[in-house]
C-alpha positions in Angstrom: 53.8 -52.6 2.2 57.6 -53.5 3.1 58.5 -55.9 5.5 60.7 -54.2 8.5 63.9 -54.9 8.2 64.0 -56.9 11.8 61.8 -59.3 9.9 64.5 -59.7 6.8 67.8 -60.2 8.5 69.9 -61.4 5.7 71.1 -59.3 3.7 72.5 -60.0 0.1 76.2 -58.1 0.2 76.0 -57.6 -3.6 72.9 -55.5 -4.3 71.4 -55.1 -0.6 68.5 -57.1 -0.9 66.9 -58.6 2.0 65.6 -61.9 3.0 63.6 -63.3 5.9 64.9 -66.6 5.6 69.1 -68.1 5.0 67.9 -70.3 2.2 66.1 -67.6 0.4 69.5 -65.3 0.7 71.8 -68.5 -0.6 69.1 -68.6 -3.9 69.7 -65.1 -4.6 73.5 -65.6 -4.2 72.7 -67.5 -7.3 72.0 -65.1 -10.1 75.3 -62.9 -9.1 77.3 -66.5 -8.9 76.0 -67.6 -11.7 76.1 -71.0 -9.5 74.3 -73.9 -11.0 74.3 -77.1 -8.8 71.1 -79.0 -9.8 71.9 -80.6 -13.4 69.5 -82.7 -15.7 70.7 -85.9 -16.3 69.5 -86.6 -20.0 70.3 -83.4 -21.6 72.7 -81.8 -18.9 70.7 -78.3 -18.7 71.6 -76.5 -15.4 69.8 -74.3 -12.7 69.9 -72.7 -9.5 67.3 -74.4 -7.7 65.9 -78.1 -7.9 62.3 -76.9 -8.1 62.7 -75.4 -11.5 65.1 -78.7 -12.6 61.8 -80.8 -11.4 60.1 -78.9 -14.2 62.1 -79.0 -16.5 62.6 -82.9 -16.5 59.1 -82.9 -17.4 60.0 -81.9 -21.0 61.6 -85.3 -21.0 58.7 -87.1 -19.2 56.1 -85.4 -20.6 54.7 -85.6 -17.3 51.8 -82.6 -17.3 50.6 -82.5 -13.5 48.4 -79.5 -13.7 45.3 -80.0 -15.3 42.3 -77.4 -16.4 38.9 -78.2 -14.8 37.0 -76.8 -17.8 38.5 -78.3 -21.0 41.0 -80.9 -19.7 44.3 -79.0 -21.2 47.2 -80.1 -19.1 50.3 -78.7 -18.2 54.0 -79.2 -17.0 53.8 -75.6 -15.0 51.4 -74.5 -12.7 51.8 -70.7 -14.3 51.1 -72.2 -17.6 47.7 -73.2 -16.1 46.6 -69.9 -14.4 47.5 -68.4 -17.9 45.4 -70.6 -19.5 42.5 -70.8 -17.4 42.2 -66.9 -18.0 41.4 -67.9 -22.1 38.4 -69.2 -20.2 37.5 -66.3 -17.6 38.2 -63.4 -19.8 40.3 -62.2 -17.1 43.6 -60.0 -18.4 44.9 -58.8 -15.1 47.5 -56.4 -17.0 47.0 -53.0 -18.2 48.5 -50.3 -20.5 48.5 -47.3 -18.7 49.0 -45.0 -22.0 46.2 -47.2 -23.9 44.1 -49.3 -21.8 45.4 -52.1 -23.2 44.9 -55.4 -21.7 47.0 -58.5 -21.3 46.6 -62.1 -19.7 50.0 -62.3 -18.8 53.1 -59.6 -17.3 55.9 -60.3 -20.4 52.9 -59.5 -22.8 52.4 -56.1 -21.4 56.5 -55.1 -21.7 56.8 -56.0 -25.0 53.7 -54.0 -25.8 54.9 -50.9 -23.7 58.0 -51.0 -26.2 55.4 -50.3 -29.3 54.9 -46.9 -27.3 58.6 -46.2 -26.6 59.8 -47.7 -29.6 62.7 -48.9 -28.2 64.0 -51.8 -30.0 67.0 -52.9 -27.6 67.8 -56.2 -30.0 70.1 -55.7 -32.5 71.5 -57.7 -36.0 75.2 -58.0 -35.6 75.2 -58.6 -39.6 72.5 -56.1 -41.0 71.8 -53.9 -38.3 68.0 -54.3 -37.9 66.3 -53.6 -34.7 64.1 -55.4 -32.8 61.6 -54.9 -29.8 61.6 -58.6 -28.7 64.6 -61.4 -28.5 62.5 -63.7 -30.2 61.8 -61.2 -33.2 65.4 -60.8 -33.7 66.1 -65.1 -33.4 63.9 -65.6 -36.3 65.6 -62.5 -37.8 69.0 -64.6 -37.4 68.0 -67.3 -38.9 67.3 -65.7 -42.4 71.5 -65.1 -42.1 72.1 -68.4 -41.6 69.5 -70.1 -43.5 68.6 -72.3 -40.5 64.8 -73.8 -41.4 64.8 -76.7 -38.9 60.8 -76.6 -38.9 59.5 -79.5 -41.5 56.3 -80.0 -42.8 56.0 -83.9 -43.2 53.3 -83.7 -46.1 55.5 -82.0 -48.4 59.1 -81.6 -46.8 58.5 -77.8 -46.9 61.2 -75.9 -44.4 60.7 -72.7 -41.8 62.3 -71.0 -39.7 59.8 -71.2 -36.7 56.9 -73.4 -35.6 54.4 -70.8 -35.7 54.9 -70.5 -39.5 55.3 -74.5 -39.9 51.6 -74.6 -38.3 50.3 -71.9 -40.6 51.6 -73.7 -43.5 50.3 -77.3 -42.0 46.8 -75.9 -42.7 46.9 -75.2 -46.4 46.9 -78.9 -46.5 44.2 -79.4 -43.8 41.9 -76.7 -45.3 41.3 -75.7 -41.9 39.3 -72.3 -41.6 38.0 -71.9 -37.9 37.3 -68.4 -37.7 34.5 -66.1 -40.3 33.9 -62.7 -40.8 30.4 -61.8 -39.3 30.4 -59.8 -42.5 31.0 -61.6 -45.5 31.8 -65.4 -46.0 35.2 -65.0 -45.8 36.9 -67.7 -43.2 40.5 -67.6 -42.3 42.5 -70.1 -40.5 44.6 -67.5 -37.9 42.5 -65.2 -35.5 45.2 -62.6 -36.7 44.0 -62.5 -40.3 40.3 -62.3 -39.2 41.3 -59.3 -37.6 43.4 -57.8 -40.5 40.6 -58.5 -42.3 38.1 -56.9 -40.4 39.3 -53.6 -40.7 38.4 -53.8 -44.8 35.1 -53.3 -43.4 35.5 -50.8 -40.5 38.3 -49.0 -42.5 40.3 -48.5 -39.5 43.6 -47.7 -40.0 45.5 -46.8 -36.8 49.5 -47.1 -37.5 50.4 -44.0 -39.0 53.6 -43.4 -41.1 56.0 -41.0 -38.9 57.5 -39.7 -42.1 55.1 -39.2 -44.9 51.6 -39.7 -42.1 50.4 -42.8 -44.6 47.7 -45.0 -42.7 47.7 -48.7 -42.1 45.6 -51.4 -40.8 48.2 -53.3 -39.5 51.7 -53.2 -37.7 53.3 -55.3 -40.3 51.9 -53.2 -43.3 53.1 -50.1 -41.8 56.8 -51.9 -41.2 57.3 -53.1 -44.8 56.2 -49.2 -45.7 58.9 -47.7 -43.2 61.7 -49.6 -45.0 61.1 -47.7 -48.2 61.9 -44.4 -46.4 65.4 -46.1 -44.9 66.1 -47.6 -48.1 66.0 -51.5 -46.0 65.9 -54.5 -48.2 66.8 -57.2 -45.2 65.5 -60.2 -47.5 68.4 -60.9 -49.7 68.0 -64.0 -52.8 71.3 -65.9 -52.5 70.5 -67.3 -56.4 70.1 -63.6 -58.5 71.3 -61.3 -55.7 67.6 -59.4 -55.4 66.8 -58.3 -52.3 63.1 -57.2 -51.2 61.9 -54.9 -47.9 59.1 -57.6 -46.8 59.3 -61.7 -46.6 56.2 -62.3 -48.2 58.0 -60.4 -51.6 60.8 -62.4 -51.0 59.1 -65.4 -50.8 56.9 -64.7 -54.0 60.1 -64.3 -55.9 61.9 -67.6 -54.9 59.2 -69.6 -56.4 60.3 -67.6 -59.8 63.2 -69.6 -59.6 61.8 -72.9 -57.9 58.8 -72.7 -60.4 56.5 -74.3 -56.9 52.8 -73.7 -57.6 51.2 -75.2 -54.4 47.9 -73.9 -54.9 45.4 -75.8 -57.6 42.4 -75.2 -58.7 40.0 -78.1 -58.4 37.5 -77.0 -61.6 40.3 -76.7 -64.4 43.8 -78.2 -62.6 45.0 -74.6 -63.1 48.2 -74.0 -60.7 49.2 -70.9 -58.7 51.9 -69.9 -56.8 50.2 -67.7 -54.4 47.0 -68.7 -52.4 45.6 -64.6 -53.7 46.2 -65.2 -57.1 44.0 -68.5 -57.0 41.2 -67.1 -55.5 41.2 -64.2 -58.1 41.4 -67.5 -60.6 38.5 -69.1 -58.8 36.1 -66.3 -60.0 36.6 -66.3 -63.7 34.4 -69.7 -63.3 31.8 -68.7 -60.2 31.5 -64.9 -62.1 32.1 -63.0 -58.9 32.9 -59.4 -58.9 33.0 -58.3 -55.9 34.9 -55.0 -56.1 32.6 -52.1 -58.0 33.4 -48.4 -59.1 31.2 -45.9 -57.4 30.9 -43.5 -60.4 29.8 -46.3 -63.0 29.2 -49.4 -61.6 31.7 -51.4 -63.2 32.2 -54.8 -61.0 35.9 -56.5 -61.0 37.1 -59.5 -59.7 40.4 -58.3 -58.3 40.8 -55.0 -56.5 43.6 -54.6 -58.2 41.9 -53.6 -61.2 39.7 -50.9 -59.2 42.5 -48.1 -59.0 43.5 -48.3 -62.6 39.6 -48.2 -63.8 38.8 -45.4 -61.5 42.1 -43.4 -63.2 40.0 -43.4 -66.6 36.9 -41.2 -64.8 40.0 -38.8 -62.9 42.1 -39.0 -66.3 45.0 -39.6 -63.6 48.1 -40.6 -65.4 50.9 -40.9 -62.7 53.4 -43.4 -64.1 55.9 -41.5 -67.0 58.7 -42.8 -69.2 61.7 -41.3 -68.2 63.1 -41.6 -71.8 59.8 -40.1 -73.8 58.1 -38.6 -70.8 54.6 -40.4 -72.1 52.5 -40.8 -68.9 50.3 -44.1 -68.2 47.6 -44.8 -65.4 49.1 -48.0 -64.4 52.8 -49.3 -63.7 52.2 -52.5 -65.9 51.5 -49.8 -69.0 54.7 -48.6 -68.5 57.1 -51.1 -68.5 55.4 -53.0 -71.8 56.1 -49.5 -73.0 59.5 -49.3 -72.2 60.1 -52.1 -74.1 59.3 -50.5 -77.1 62.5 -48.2 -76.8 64.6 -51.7 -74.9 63.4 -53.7 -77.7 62.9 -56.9 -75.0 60.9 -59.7 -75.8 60.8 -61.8 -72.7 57.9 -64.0 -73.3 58.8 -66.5 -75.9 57.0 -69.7 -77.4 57.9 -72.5 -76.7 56.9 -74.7 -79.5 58.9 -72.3 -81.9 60.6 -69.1 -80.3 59.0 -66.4 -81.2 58.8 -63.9 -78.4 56.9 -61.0 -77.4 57.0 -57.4 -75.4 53.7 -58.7 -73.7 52.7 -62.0 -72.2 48.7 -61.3 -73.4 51.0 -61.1 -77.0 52.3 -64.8 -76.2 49.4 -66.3 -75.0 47.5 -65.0 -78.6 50.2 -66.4 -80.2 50.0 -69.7 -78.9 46.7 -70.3 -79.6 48.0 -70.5 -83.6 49.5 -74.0 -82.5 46.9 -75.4 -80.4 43.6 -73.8 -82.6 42.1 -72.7 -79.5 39.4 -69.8 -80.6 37.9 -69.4 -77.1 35.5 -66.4 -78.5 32.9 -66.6 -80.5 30.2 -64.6 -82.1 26.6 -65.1 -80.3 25.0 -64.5 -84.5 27.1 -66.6 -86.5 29.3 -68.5 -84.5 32.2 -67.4 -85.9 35.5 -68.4 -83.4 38.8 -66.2 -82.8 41.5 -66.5 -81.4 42.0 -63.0 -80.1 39.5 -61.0 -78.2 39.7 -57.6 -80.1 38.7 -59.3 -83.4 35.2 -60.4 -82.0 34.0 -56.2 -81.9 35.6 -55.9 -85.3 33.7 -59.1 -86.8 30.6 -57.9 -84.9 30.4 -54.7 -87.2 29.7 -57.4 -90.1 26.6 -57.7 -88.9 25.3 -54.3 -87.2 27.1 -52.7 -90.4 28.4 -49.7 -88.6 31.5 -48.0 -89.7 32.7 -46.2 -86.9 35.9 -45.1 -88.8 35.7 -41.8 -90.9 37.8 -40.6 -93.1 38.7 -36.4 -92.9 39.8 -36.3 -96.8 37.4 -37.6 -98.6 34.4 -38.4 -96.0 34.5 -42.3 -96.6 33.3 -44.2 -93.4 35.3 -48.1 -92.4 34.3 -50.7 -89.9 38.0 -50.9 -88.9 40.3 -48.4 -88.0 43.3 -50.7 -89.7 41.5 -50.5 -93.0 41.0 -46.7 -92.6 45.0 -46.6 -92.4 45.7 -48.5 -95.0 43.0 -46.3 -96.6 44.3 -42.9 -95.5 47.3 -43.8 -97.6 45.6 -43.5 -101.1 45.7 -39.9 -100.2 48.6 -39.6 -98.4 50.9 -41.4 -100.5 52.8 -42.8 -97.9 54.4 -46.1 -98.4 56.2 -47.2 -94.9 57.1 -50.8 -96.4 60.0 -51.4 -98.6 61.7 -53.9 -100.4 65.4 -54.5 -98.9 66.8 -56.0 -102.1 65.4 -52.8 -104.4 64.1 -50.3 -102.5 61.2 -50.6 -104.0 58.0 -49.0 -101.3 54.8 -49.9 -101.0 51.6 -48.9 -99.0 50.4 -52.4 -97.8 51.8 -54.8 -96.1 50.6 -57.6 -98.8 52.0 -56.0 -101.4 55.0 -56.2 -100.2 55.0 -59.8 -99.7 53.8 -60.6 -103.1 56.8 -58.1 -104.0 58.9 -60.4 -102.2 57.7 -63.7 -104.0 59.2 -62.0 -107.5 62.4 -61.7 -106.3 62.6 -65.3 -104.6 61.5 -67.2 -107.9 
């Protein structure tokens, strides 16, 4: 209840705010005067009153007077301490009254009322980006100005804030203190356990205002909203990309740095993302754990799930916009479009040949080392490439899945049936360019060739 006024008889003659006693009045003077008397002699900060210059100077001292009487945390505030002490009780004194929410402290329940009003009252000067909270929109800055004064002393890696220096601090500590009651997965933020929880529950509560997609998380659904505005705030300053989400950008700055932090400790293999070498780490344990519900197949990346489960819907969403030939996966269609680009852009490097497809390249190079990683469980015959083991395999079951339609002959190949077919067709689709001469195999030609070189 409010204090009669005979009991608060000064009176602020800015905004009319009463006070029961003179010094309280002079205080408040204060934030309209922007009068600062009390100044810290080490770093000259200023304030309004000497109490809150008392605590600051303990930033200097260290000095941590308050002290918790159930795990011996200290601190330089006495707030700092109620705050903390309610980790202990439970206690979260502060609630939404649109969602029941509950907070611990006052600022946290404002800055979550704004996810209800989404007002976003912190600007970009530069980009024009919004943001709910100050401090959102200071780390925002920083990405302008390319500020990372956050250092990790291990390996001299740079950020923008401390929270993201600590999160990188424990890929070298291998720290995991919090598991899913679910599966054996541990994470080393209570914020991914939860993000991670919700692949079990399903849950996915922020909604897409535009197109009504589903996320479990904040973030998620942020990174998706920029692709309806068209926002790419993560500009490269080396090939002038930009990308909608930081962890994008960040993927693609190691295509220039070439950093692969993450190792695996059975073969030395090297990764530049923490995902991609725990999808690695299962081509030697044999875990699959994502499986198709129509036919059982397992994978080892979930990745691979959607594109499988297109080949039981016959889905084919993905077309060339210069043939119009549809493909089931986006990877399909841009080795396709090579075929009309003509780009090669994996090449050897022992001598230059290149290739439309990276699986092309890595075939290839095994024609310089001798690798023939598969072999054949009858004979032990070794190959190179993995499509030649089902061919070789036909030796020995002597099927011949291949039939011709002219004259009924059967092959264990389809590339023999080809050359096959052409005894009937007549076609000869390699020529000589010195004589013009055609020919139906590819041999023949060469021997062709041989004549006219001496």
């Amino acid at each position: 209840m409010e204090m009669p006024v005979e009991t608060k008889p000064f009176c602020c003659e800015v905004c009319g705010s009463r006070f029961s006693k003179q010094m309280q009045l002079k205080l408040h003077v204060r934030t309209h005067t922007g009068e600062k008397p009390y100044k810290c002699d080490v770093c000259a900060a200023a304030f309004s009153q000497k109490h809150n210059m008392k605590v600051h100077r303990r930033t200097h001292t260290g000095e941590k007077p308050y002290q918790c009487d159930m795990c011996e945390a200290r601190f330089s505030k006495k707030y700092h301490l109620i705050i903390h002490t309610r980790t202990h009780t439970g206690e979260q004194p502060y609630s939404c009254e649109i969602c029941a929410s509950t907070f611990t402290q006052s600022s946290q329940l404002n800055r979550h009322r704004k996810i209800h009003s989404g007002e976003k009252p912190h600007g970009c000067e530069l980009c024009g980006s919004a943001f709910s909270q100050r401090a959102h929109l200071n780390r925002h800055m920083q990405l302008h100005l390319k500020n990372k004064p956050y250092h990790c002393q291990v390996c001299a890696a740079e950020f923008t804030t401390r929270s993201a220096l600590r999160s990188h601090i424990i890929t070298h500590t291998g720290e995991n203190n919090f598991s899913c009651e679910v599966c054996p997965c541990t994470f080393s933020k209570e914020s991914s356990l939860i993000n991670h929880m919700q692949t079990h529950t399903g849950d996915k509560t922020y909604i897409c205002g535009v197109c009504a997609s589903s996320f479990s998380t904040k973030s998620c659904l942020t990174t998706h909203e920029r692709t309806h505005a068209g926002k790419k705030t993560y500009p490269c300053d080396m090939c002038m990309a930009s990308f909608s989400d930081k962890s994008s950008f960040d993927r693609h700055k190691q295509t220039h740095t070439g950093e692969k932090p993450y190792s695996c400790d059975v073969c030395s293999s090297t990764f530049a993302r923490k995902s991609s070498l725990i999808i690695h780490m299962r081509t030697h344990t044999g875990e699959k754990p994502y499986s198709c519900e129509i036919c059982g197949a397992r994978f080892s990346d979930k990745s691979y799930l959607p594109r499988h489960k297109r080949i039981h819907t016959g889905e084919r969403p993905y077309s060339c916009d210069i043939c119009s030939v549809t493909f089931s996966d986006t990877s399909t269609l841009a080795t396709h479009k090579r075929a009309h680009t003509g780009s090669k852009p994996y090449s050897c490097d022992v001598c230059n040949a290149a290739y439309s497809k990276k699986s092309s390249l890595i075939i290839h190079k095994r024609s310089h080392t001798g690798e023939k990683p598969y072999s054949c469980e009858i004979c032990g015959a070794r190959f190179a490439d993995k499509s030649y083991l089902p061919i070789h395999m036909l030796k020995h079951t002597g099927e011949k899945p291949h039939f011709c339609e002219f004259c009924g002959s059967f092959f264990a190949n389809k590339s023999n049936l080809l050359k096959h077919k052409r005894t009937h067709t007549g076609e000869k689709p390699f020529f000589c360019d010195i004589c013009t001469c055609r020919f139906s195999k590819k041999s023949t030609l060469k021997n062709h060739m041989d004549k006219h070189m001496g």
